[in-house]
Structures are given as C-alpha cells and as structure tokens.
C-alpha positions as CSV (number, residue, x, y, z in Angstrom):
1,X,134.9,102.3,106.9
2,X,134.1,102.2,110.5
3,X,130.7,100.6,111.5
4,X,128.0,102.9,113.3
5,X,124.5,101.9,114.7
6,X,123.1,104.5,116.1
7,X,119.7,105.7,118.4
8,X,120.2,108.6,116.0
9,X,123.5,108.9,116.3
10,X,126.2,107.3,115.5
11,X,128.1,104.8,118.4
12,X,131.5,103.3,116.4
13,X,132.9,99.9,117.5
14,X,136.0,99.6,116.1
15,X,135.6,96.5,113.7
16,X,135.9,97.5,110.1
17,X,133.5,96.3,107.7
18,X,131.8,96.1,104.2
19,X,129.7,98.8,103.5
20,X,126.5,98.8,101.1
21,X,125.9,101.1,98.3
22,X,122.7,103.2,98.0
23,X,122.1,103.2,94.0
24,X,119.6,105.6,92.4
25,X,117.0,103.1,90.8
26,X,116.3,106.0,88.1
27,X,120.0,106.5,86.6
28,X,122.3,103.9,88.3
29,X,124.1,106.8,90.3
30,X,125.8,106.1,93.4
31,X,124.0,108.1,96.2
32,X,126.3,106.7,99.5
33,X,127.0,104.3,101.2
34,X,126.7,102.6,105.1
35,X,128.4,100.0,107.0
36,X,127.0,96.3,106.5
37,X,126.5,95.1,110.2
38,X,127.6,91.2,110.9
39,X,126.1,89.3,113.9
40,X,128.5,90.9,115.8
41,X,127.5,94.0,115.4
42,X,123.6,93.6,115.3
43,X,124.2,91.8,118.8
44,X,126.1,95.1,119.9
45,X,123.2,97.1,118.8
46,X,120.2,94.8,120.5
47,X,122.8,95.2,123.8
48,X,122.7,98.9,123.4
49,X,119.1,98.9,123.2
50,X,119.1,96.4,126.4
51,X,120.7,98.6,128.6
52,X,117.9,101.9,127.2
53,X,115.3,100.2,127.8
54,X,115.7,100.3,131.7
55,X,115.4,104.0,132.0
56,X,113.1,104.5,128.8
57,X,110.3,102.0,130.4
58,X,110.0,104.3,133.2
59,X,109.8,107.3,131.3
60,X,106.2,108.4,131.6
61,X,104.0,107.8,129.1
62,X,103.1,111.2,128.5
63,X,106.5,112.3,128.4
64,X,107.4,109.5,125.6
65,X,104.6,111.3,123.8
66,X,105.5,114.4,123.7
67,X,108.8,113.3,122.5
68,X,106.9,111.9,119.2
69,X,105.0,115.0,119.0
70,X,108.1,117.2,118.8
71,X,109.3,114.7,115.8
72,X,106.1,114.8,113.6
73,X,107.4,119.0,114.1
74,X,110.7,117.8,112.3
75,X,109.5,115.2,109.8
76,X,107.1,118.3,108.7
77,X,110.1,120.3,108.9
78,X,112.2,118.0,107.1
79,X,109.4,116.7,104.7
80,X,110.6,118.2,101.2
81,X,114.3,117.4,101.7
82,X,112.8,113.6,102.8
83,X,111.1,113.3,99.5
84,X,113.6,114.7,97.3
85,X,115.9,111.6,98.8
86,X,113.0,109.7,98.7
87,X,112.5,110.1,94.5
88,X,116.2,109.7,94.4
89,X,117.2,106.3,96.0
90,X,113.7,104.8,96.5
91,X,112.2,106.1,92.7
92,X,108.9,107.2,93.6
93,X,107.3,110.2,91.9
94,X,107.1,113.9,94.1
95,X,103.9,113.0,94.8
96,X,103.8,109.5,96.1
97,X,107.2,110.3,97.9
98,X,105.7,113.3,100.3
99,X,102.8,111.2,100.9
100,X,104.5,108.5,101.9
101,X,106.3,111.2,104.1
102,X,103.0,112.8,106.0
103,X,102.1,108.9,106.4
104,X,104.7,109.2,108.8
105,X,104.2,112.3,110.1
106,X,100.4,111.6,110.5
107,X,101.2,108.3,112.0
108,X,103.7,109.5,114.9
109,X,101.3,112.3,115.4
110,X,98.2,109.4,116.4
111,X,100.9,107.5,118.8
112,X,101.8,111.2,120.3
113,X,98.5,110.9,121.8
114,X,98.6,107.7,122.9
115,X,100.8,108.3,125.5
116,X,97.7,110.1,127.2
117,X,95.3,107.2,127.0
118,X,97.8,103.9,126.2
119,X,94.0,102.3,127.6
120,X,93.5,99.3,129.9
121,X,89.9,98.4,131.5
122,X,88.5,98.6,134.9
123,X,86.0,95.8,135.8
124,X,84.0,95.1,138.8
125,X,85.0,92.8,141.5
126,X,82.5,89.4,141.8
127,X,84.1,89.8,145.9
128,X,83.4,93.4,148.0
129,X,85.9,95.6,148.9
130,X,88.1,94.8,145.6
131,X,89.4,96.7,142.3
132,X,90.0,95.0,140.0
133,X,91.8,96.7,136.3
134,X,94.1,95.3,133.5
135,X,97.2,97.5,132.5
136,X,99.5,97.7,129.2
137,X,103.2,97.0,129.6
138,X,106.5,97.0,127.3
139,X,108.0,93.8,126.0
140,X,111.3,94.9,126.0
141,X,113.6,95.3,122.6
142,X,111.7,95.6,119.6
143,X,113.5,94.3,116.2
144,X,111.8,96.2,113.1
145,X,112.6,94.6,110.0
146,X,111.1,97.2,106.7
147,X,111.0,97.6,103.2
148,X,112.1,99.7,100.5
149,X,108.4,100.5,98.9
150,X,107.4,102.8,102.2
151,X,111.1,103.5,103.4
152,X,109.8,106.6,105.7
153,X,106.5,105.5,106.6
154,X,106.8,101.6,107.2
155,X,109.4,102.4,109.8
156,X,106.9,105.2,111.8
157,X,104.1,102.8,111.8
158,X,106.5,100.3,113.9
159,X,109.0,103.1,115.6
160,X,106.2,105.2,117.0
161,X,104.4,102.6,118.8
162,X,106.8,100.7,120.1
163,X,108.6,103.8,122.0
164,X,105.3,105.2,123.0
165,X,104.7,101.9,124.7
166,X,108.1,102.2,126.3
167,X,110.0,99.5,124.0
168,X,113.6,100.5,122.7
169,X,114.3,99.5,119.1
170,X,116.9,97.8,116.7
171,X,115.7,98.7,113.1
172,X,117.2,96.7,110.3
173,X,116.1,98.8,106.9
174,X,115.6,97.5,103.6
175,X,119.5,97.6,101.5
176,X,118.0,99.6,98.9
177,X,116.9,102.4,101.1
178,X,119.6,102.9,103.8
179,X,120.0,106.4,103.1
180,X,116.5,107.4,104.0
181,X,116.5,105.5,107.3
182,X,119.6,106.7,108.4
183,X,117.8,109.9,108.0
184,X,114.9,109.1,110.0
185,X,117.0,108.0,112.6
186,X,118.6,110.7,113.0
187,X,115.8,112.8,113.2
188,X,114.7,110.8,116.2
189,X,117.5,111.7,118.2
190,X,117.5,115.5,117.0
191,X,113.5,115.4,118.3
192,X,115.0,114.1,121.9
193,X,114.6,110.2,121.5
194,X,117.8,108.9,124.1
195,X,120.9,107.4,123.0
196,X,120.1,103.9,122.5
197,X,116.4,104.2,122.5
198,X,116.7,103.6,119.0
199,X,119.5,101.8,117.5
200,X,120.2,100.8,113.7
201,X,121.9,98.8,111.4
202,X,122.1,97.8,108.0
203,X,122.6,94.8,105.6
204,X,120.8,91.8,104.1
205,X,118.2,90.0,105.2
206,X,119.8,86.4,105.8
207,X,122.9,88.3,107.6
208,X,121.7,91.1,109.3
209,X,118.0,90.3,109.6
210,X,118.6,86.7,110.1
211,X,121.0,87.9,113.5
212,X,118.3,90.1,115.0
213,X,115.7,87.4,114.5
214,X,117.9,85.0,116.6
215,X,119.3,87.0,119.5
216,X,117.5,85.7,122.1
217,X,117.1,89.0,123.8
218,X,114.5,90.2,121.2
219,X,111.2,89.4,122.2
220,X,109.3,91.3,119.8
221,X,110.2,91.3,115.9
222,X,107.7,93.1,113.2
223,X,108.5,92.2,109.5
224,X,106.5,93.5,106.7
225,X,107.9,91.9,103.5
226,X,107.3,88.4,101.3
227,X,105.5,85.1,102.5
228,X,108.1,83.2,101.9
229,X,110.7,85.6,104.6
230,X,107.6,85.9,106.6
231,X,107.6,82.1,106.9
232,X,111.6,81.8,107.7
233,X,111.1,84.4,110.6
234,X,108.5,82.9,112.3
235,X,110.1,79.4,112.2
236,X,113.5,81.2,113.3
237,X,111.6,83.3,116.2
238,X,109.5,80.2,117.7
239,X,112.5,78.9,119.3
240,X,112.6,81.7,121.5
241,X,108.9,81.7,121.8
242,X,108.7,85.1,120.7
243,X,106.2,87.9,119.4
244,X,106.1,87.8,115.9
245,X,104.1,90.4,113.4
246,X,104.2,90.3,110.1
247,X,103.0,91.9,106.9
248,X,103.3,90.7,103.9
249,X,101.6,89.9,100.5
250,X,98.9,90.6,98.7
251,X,97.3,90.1,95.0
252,X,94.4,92.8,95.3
253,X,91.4,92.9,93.3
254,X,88.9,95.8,92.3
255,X,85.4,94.9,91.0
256,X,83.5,96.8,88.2
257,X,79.9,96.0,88.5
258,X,77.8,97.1,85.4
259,X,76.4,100.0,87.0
260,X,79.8,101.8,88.2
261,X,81.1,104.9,87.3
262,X,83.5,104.2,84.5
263,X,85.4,107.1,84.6
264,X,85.6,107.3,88.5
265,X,86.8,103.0,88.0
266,X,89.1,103.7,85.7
267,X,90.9,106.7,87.8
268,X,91.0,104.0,90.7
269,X,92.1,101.4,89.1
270,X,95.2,103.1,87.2
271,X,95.9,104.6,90.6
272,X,95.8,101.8,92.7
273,X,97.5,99.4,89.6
274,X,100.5,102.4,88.6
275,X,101.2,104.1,91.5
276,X,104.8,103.4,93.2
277,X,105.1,101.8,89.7
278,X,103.1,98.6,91.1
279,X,105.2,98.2,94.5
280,X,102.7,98.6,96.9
281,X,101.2,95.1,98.8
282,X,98.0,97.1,98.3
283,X,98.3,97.5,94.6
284,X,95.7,96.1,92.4
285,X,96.6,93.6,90.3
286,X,93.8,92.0,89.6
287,X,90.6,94.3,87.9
288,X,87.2,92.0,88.0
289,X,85.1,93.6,85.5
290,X,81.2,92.4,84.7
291,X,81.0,91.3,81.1
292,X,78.8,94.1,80.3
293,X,81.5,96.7,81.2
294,X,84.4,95.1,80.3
295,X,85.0,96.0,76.8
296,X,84.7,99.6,77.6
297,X,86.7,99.2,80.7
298,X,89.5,97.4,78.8
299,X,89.7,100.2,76.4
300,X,89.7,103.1,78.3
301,X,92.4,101.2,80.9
302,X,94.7,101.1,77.7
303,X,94.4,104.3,76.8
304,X,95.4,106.0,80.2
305,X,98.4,103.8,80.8
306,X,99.5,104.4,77.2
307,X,99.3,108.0,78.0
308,X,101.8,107.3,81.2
309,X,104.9,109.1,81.1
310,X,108.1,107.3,83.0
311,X,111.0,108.7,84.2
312,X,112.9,110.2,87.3
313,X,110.5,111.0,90.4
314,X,112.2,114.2,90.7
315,X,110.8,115.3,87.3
316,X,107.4,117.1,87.8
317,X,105.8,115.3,84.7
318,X,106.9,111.9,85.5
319,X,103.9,109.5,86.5
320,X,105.5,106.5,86.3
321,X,108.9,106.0,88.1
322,X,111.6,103.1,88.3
323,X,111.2,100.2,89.8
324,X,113.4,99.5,92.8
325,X,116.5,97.2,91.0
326,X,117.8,94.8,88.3
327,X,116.1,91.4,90.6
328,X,112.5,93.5,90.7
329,X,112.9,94.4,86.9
330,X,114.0,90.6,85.9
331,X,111.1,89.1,87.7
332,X,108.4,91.4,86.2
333,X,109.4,90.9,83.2
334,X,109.5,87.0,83.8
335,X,106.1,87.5,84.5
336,X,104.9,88.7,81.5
337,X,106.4,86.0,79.9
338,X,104.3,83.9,81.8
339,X,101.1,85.4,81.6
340,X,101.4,85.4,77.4
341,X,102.5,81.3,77.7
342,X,99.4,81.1,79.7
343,X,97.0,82.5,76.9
344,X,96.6,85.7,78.4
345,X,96.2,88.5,76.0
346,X,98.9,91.2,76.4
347,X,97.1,94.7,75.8
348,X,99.6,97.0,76.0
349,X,103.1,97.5,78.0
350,X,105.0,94.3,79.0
351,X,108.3,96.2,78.0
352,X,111.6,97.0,80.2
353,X,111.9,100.9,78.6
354,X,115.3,101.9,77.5
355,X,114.9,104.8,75.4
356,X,117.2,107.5,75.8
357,X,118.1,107.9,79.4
358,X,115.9,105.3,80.9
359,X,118.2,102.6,80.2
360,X,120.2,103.7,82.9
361,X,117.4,102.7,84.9
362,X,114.8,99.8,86.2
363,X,111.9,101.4,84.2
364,X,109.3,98.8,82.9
365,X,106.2,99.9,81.1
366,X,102.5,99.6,82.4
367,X,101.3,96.6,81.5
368,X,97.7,95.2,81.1
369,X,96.5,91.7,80.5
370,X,93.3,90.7,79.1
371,X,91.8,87.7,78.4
372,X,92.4,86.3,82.2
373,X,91.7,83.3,83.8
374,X,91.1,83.8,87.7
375,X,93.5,80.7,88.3
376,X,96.4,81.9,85.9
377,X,99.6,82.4,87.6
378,X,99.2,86.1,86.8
379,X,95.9,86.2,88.8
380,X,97.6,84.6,92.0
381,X,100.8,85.7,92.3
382,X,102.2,88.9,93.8
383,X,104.4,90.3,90.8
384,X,104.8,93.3,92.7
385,X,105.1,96.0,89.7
386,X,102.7,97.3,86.9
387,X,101.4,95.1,85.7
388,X,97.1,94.0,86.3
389,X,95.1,91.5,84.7
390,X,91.6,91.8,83.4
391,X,88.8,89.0,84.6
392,X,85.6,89.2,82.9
393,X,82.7,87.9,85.3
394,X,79.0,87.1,84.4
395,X,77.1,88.5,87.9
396,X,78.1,90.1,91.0
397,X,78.7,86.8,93.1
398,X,81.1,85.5,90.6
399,X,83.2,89.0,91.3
400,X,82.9,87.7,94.9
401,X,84.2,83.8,94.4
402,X,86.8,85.4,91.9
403,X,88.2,88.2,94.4
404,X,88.1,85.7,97.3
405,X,90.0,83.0,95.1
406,X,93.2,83.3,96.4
407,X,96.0,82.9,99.4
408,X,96.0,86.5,100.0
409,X,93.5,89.0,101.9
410,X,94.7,92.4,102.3
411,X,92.9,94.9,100.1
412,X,89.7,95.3,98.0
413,X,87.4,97.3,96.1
414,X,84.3,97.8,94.5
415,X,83.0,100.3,92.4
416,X,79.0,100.4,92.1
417,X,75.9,102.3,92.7
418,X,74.1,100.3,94.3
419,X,74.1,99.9,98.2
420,X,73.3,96.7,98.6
421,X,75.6,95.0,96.7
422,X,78.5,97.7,98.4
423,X,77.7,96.2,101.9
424,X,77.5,92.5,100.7
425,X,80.8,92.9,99.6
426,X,82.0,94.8,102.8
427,X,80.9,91.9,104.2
428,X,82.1,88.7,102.2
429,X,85.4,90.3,100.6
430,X,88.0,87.9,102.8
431,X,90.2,90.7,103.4
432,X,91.0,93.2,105.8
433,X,90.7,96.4,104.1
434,X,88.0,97.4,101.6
435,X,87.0,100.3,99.5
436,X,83.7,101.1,98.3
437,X,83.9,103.5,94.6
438,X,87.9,104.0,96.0
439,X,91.1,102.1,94.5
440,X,92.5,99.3,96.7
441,X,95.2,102.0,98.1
442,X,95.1,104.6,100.7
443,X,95.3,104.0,104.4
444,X,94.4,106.2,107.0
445,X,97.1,106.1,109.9
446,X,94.0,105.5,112.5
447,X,92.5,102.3,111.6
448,X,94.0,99.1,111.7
449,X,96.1,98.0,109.0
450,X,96.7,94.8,107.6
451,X,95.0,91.6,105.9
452,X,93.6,87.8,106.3
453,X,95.0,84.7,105.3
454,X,98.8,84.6,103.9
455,X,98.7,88.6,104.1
456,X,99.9,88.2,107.2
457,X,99.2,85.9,111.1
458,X,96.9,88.4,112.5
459,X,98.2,91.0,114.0
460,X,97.8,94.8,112.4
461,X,99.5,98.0,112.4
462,X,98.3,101.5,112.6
463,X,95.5,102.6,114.6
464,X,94.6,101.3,118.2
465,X,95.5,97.9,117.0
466,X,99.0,98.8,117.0
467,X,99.2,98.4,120.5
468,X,98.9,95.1,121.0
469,X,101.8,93.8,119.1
470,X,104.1,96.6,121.5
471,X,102.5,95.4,125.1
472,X,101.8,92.8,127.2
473,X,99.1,93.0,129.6
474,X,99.0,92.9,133.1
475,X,95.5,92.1,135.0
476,X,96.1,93.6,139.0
477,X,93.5,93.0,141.6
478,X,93.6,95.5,144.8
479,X,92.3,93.6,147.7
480,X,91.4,96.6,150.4
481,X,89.0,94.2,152.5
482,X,92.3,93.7,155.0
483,X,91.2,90.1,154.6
484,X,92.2,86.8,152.4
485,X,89.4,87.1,150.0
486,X,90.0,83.5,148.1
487,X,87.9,84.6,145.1
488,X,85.9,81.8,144.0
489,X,86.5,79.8,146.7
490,X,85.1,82.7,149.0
491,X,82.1,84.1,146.2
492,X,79.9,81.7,147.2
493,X,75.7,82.1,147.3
C-alpha cells in the first residue's frame, strides 16, 4: 500500500508501508484500512504544512471563515452517512453518533464567525499623540493529536480554530477511528481548505504521535487523551519550548441531595454514566447520594440499567453500544474485579456480554457499585466505561469534600431544589464544568471547555477560549507625535 497524508487529499510518497485496520468494535468486521505513517513520513507531512502556512497566514480572516462556514454546509450535508460510519467503526448508538456529528458542525459554525471579530484590545496611550492596541497572530503548524470517543467532533474543536486563526495542521487520529477522520479530512478540502492546509496521518501514539511531538517545527501540539500520555507530551514538547494543550481525565461526580427530583436524577445519572457506553472524560462515574435518598436512588438506578439493551449502534433499539476494543474491554473488567476485592457491593452488571451475536464484540454490561468508599480505587480512577459507584453522604458539605476528593476536575453536578445550596456548589465544585438538575455531560460549543487539576494544564477548548491556545499576541504602539516619545522616561509629572 502506498502511504497518503493528505490536506484532504491524498499527496503519495513513494515509501511503502504498513497499513492499520479499522475493525468494527460491534461484530469484529474489517471496515478498511490506512497507511501507518513512520517518522518519515509524519516529518513530510509537518513540511507540507510548513510550506501552506505561508500563503494561508495571509489569507484574510474573513475569507478563512467563510471557508468553515461553507464546511459546517457539508458536515450537515454529510451528517447521516458520518454517523452511520460513526456507529460502525467507533460503536456509538444513532443517537450519540449524530450528536457527536452537529458538535462538529455547531463548533466550526462558532469559529466561522470568528474570523469577523478574532478580538484584540485597544487601550489608551499614558503619552499624547499615541495608539496603542494588541493584535492575535498564528503560531505556525498545529499538531492535533484526538481520540476515538468523539472521532468527528474532537478534531472540529481543534481544526476549526486553528485555521481560522491562520495555523496549518498535521492531525494524527486515534488508530481505532481512521476511517472517520479520513472522512473529515476530506470534507475539508471538498469545502475549499488548500492543499496542505491540512495534512494527516495515521498510526500509534509512540510512533506516529511520538514523531509529530518532536519535530521541532511544531510549535503548537493539542492532545486530548490519558494523564499519563498527557505527561510524556509535555516532557517531550518542553525541549522545544513549545505550546502544549491538553485534555485529559476525569472521574466525575453527580450529587443527590435529599430534596432532588428522583426521577429527573435518575434520568441524569443513567445518561451521563451509560452514554457512549461510559467513554466519555465527562462521564459520571461517581453518584454522591445523601443517605436519606440513597436507598431509593440505588434501586431505581438498578432497575433502568437492567432494562438497557446492548447491541450494534446501527440498531434503532440499541441503548447500550460496544466498547471501543479487546484493551478497553480487559481493563473494565479488571476493574470490577477490583472494586468487589475492595468490599464494594456489585449491584448489577460487571459482565463482558456474549450472548448470541455480541460475542463478536467488546460489549460489557452496565455496571453499578454500591457500598462505596470515596477513597476506593473505583472512586478515583478513570475506568472509562459503564461502570459508576454509589457514595452515601450524611449532609451537603460532605457531597462537597467527597466530589472534590480527587486528582481530577472536569465535570460536575448536582441535583436539588434548593438555590442556595445549587450556587455553593457552583462555586466550591473544583472543576471546570458544572451542572445544576443536568447530568455531568453535554457541552455547548460556545463556552469554554475543559477542567482543573490533572484534567488537564489550563488551557480550554471551545468557545472564545479556544483562541488562545491557536495565537500569539502582538501589543503595537503607533507613535504619530513625529517625535521620540521614550514612554516612561518621557511621562513624567
């Protein structure tokens, strides 16, 4: 097989390499395949999008804007064929999969518009007969490193900022998706995006990945992924001194308080604990219930996901899809294991499901732990798959030290009536998303995105925030006095 990385195309070098098979998660199937880039060939692709970069900078803002605009018209266009791939090699349910799909139409809609405002400041001079105003600038080649759990989405909420700032782009897609970002990319270059502009290629993280962190002539890399990858980037990238954003973990928690609405809790919860069959970093695996709830919590939690039906995303009655492959399956399960040798009490699930036709697939039951102690492995680790775990609490500020008792601080909830106690925990839940009477899922493309502590080093994606991980800034002074004007030296009483 001849390698290709493309802006949305396809450029061939004439090295032969391995290729990587897309497997359906649901039934094994092969789907395709793609080239697996070496250094090599990453450092082609990062050249490629070198030599873009000098014309695409200049293109006007606006202009780069419009571009975006015209390919939210072709995601919408292409949004039923994207999630029909999308339940197929990532798993997810119909559902799930076109919403992760309008997430990305949504999102390159909002940096459309940017390229009209892309705002700096204006200040006044402390000297007469000055302007004085600070600018936003590209950084150059922007390495994207994304997932498999938002395999269309994830890669618009770093793609569309970065070119409406004026970067170019060498994406490096998860290995279990390649299908679906070959698609996107592709789509880019059908909605006008320039040869090079965007440039991809696929293959493992310490191969691939490891050889676009490195190459000294990426200044910008965005990861969203583990801690522990998180961690190797940054130490590979500091080197080179260079921008680094990541996303990572998170072990979220909802809070019950005794006046909640039960039924509108339990709807959360299940959503925010089941959905994308527990692969989300926003999922909820933790449920902090006061003791006068609990009970009744714990039983009607039980009861819905024993009612959960897995199988295929593409089947319309499916709620519960596959997880992603054999490594994800293996280490969910592990953790059951753990949980039960840690006293917790298993309430229902902690199964791999091989009935008829599932064992062709990664299916693994909803699972539910009661009986939890907050500093149990299974209440601190991301397990990353469905599987929650029950903390009883006596009072609300217990919930509080509980859901702020651990390394991670992206997502939160509570579910109560009374206000008070809504904006204490707005305000002392250590994380940066919460939800009041919502489940710990559900983003909106125009706020920042992203969490405290080992969710991440700061930085955020989506909304206005976005821009600041794609631009420098430059501060320009206009002297018009047709003097030296030494600024302090000169602004004297």
């Amino acid at each position: 097989m001849v390698a290709y990385h493309a802006r949305a195309g396809r450029n061939q070098y004439p090295r032969r390499m391995a290729s990587l098979e897309s497997l359906s998660p649901a039934t094994g199937d092969v789907l395709g395949s793609v080239p697996e880039a070496d250094a090599a060939a990453v450092d082609a692709a990062v050249e490629k999008a070198r030599a873009a970069y000098e014309d695409w900078r200049l293109v006007p803002a606006p202009r780069r804007g419009e571009i975006l605009f015209r390919f939210a018209q072709v995601l919408e266009r292409e949004k039923r064929a994207l999630t029909d791939l999308m339940t197929r090699e990532m798993g997810k349910v119909k559902a799930e999969a076109g919403g992760d799909v309008q997430e990305a139409i949504d999102m390159t809609y909002y940096m459309a518009g940017e390229g009209r405002r892309l705002w700096g400041q204006t200040t006044p001079s402390e000297l007469q007969n000055k302007f004085n105003m600070s600018v936003r600038v590209p950084v150059g080649v922007v390495g994207a490193i994304t997932p498999w759990n938002f395999p269309i989405a994830i890669p618009s909420w770093k793609i569309a900022p970065a070119l409406v700032c004026g970067n170019t782009v060498v994406l490096k897609p998860a290995e279990d998706t390649p299908l679906l970002a070959d698609r996107f990319v592709e789509l880019l270059a059908e909605a006008g995006v320039p040869d090079g502009v965007v440039n991809i290629v696929h293959g493992y993280g310490e191969t691939a990945g490891a050889a676009l962190v490195r190459n000294p002539h990426v200044p910008v890399v965005t990861f969203t992924g583990s801690r522990e990858t998180g961690v190797a980037v940054t130490k590979a990238a500091a080197d080179f001194l260079k921008h680094v954003h990541l996303e990572l973990g998170g072990k979220n928690a909802i809070i019950v308080l005794e006046d909640a609405d039960l039924d509108l809790a339990v709807e959360g919860i299940v959503w925010s604990a089941f959905g994308t069959s527990g692969q989300r970093c926003t999922a909820a695996s933790r449920v902090i219930a006061h003791e006068k709830v609990y009970e009744a919590l714990q039983s009607r939690l039980v009861e819905r996901a024993e009612k959960m039906r897995l199988g295929p995303g593409w089947e319309d009655d499916t709620d519960i899809g596959p997880v992603i492959n054999r490594a994800a399956i293996d280490k969910i399960h592990s953790y059951t294991k753990i949980g039960q040798d840690e006293g917790a009490r298993l309430l229902t699930g902690g199964e791999i499901a091989t009935e008829g036709d599932l064992d062709k697939g990664f299916f693994y039951r909803p699972t539910i732990f009661g009986d939890v102690d907050a500093q149990m492995r299974i209440a601190q680790e991301e397990i990353f798959g469905p599987t929650t775990a029950l903390i009883k609490v006596r009072d609300f500020d217990e919930a509080l030290r509980v859901a702020n008792g651990i390394k991670f601080g992206l997502s939160s909830s509570i579910f109560t009536r009374d206000v008070n106690r809504a904006f204490r925990a707005i305000r002392d839940l250590q994380t940066g998303i919460t939800y009041v009477n919502a489940g710990t899922t559900g983003a909106e493309v125009h706020l920042p995105f992203g969490g405290t502590k080992d969710t991440g080093n700061g930085h955020r994606e989506a909304g206005q925030a976005a821009l600041d991980v794609f631009t420098e800034w430059k501060s320009i002074y206009v002297d018009y006095s047709g003097r030296l004007q030494r600024a302090q030296i000169d602004n004297l009483p």
